[in-house]
N, C-alpha and C positions, 0 to 999 in steps of 0.2 A: 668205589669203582676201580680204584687203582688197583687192589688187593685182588679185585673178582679178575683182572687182568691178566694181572700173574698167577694167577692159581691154571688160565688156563694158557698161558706160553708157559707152564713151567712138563717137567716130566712127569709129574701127579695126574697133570688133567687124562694121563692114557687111563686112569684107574675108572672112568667114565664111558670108555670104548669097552662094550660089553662083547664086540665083533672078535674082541683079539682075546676072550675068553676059551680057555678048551672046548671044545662040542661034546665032550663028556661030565663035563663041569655043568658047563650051561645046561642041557639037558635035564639035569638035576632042578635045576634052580626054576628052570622055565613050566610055573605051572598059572601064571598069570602074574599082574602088576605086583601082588605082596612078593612073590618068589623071587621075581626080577628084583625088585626094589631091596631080598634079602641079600641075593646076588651083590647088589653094587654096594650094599652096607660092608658087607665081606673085604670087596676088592680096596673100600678104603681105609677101614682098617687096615688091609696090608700096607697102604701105602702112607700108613701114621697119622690118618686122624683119631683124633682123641675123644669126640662127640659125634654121633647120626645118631637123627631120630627120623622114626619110619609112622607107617601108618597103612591100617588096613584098607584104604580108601571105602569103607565105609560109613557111607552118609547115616545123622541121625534125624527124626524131624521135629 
């Protein structure tokens, strides 16, 4: 709990505000939950994470 804390009082958590994204960026990205979701994989690699793992939210039955 203490970790998940500072991850967001630290300057990283901005890589989670998709708002402070360019509008020609986003755009791009914005074609539903996978695009977004490629979106934010992006932004944290920029900000040096090392691991994301994504998913097509596709259910199986």
């Amino acid at each position: 709990m203490e970790q998940a804390y500072r991850l967001l009082k630290s300057p990283e958590s901005k890589a989670f505000d998709l708002s402070q994204e360019p509008k020609e960026s986003y755009n791009i990205y914005n074609t539903g939950k996978f695009g977004l979701g490629c979106l934010l994989a992006r932004r944290l690699t920029d900000q040096g994470a090392r691991f994301i793992s994504g998913t097509t939210g596709v259910r199986t039955l």
